[in-house]
N, C-alpha and C positions, 0 to 999 in steps of 0.2 A: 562451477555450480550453476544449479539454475533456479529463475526467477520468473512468478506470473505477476504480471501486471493488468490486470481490469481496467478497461478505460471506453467502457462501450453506454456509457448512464447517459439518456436523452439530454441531460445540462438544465433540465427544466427552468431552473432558478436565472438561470443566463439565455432564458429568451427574450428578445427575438435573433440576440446575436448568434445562439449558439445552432438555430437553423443551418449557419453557414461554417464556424466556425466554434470547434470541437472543444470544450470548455478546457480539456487539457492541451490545447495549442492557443489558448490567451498567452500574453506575451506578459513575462517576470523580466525585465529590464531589455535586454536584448536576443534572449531565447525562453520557448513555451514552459509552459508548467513541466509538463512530461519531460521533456529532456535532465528538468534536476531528478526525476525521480529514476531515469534508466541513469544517471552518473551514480547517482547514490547506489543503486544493484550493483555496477559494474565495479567501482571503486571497492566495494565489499566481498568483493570476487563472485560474487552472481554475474556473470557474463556470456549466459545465454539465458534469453528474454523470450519467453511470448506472450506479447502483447494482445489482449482481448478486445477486438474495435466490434461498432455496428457500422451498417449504411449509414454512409454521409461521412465516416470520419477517415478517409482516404488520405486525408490530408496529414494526419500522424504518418501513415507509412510512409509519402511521400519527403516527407521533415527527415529521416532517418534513411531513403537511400540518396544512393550517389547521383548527380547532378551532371554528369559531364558536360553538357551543354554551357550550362552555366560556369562550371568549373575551366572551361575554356575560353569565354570570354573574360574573366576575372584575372585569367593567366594574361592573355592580350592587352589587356588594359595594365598591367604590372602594378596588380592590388595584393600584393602577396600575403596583405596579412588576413582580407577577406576569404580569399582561396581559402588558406592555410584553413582559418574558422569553418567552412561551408566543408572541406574533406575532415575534417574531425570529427565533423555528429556519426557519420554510419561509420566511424571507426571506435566507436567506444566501447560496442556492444554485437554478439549473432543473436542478430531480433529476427525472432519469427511472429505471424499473426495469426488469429483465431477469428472469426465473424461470431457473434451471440446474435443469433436471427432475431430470436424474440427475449425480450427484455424481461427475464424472470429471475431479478434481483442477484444480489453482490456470489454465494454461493452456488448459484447458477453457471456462474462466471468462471469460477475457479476449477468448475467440475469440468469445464473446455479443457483443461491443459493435462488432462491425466496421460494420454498418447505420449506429447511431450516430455513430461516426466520420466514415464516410462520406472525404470526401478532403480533410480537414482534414489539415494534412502533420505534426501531431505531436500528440502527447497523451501524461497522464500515468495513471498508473496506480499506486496507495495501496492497501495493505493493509487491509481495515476495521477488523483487529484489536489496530493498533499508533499508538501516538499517538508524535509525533516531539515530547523534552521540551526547553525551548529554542528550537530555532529550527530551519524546513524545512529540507531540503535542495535544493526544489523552485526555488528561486530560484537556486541557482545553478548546478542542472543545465540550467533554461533557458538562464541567460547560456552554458554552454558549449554548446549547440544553436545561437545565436544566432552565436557565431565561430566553429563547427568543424561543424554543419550535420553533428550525427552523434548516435544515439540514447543513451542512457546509464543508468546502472543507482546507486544510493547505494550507498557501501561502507562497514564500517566494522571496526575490527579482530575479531579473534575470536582466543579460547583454543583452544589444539592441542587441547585432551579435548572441543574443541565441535565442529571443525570437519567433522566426518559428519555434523552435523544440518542442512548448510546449503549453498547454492548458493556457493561462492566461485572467486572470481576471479583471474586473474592477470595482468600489463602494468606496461607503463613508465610514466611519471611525462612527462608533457609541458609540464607548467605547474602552476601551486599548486593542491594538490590531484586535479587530474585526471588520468589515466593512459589509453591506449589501450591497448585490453586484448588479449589472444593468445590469453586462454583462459576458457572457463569451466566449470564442473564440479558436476553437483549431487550432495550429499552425498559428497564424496571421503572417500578415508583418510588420515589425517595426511601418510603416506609419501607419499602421492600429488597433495596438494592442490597447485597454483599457490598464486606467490606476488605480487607484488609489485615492483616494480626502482622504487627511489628515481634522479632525475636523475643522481645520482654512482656509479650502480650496485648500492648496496647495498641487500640485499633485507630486506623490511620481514614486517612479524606478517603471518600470515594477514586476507586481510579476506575478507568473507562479505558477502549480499546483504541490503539494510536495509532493506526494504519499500518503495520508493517505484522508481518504474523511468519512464523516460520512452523513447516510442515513437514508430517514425513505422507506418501503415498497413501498411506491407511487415510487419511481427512477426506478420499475421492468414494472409497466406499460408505465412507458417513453422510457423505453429499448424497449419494445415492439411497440410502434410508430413509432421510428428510422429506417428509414432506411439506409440500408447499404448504403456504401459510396466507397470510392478507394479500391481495394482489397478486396472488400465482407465487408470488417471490419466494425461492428457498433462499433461508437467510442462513450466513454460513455460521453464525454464533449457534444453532442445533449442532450443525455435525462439530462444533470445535468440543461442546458438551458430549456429546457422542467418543468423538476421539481421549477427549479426557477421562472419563470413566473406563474406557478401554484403555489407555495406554500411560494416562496423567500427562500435565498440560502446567505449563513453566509462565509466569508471568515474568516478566525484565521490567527494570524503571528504567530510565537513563536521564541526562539533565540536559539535554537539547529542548526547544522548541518546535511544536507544529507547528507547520502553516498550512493552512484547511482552507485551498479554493474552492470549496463548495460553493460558495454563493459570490455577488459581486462586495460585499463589504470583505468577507476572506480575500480577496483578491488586490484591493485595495492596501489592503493590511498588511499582507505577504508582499506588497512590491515595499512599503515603508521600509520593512524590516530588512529588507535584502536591499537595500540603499544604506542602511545605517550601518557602515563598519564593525561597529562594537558585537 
């Protein structure tokens, strides 16, 4: 199966470092951001990838191919377990890339990979800048494609003073966990946000969108109808509204943690966590 991953956002938040280096190749203990999020694809059987970069982030491609240079002085030196690590990253995944010339936001992005696609009837699509801690939710938004044969989005709660920074959702509860959703909303105002309806009716926190979405090909001609919005940006929460009123749109919970390197406190944060065992 396959998987796009967007990973071409200027890093704003991660200037001046991120001039040089590509906020998804900041280092989570001894490898980048992005490498957990192509194991998470690959491990979920999404194992062909294309990855969406701009200029300047060559340095992803280079992280994910083969090194033989290096791989030969490591043999030399009889570092086998170095080797072993440095030939495993370009074996994890067939990553392909896309250049997004000009920066016109996260839908923009995704509308690169429709070639790619091509008429594969579903696909997922991962944030490059969020590691999921625990465990995907990729697996069981497949299983609910596989009985309900309908695209779907990870939810997970959010706090009322967060919820204008984020795509959220609203629908019913059909089975553990999943919801058929009625609405979605990018950056709402508290007052205004959808919410939720639990099987017994009662309406649940706010939840917002978790970085991981899964698609079928129709979301490329939604992209395609959208028009751009603040800053040129076509933002993909239109066409997912678009694709939902055309074909209905699945919300998934799961009980993993993000971790959102968006900025340098996320980053911070996401290395603690991934230090603590538990």
């Amino acid at each position: 199966m396959k998987a796009i991953i967007p990973a071409a956002g200027l890093g704003t938040r991660f200037l001046p470092i991120a001039k040089a280096v590509p906020k998804e190749m900041l280092p989570l203990g001894d490898r980048p951001v992005i490498h957990y999020v192509v194991a998470e694809a690959a491990t979920a059987g999404f194992d062909e990838i294309l990855v969406i970069v701009s200029r300047g982030k060559e340095s992803i491609i280079e992280y994910f191919s083969p090194n033989p240079e290096l791989e030969h002085l490591l043999e030399a030196a009889g570092k086998s377990a170095a080797l072993e690590a440095v030939r495993a990253v370009p074996r994890m995944a067939r990553i392909e890339y896309a250049y997004q010339e000009t920066m016109r936001g996260l839908g923009d992005a995704v509308r690169l990979g429709r070639a790619f696609i091509g008429d594969d009837p579903v696909f997922s699509v991962l944030l490059g800048d969020t590691v999921m801690r625990h465990a995907s939710p990729l697996g069981a938004m497949a299983a609910a494609w596989e009985s309900l044969r309908k695209p779907s989005v990870c939810l997970e709660p959010c706090p009322e003073d967060r919820v204008s920074r984020y795509g959220v959702a609203g629908g019913r509860e059909i089975g553990p966990g999943v919801f058929e959703l009625d609405r979605l909303v990018e950056k709402p105002a508290a007052d205004a946000a959808p919410r939720l309806i639990s099987r017994d009716g009662s309406p649940l926190a706010f939840h917002a969108f978790a970085a991981r979405y899964l698609f079928t090909p129709a979301i490329f001609d939604c992209l395609d109808a959208t028009r751009a919005g603040l800053g040129g940006e076509i933002q993909l929460t239109d066409a997912m509204e678009r694709l939902r009123q055309a074909d209905g749109m699945l919300g998934v919970t799961w009980t993993g943690k993000r971790l959102d390197i968006g900025s340098p406190a996320g980053l911070v944060e996401a290395a603690r966590e991934l230090a603590d065992p538990q």
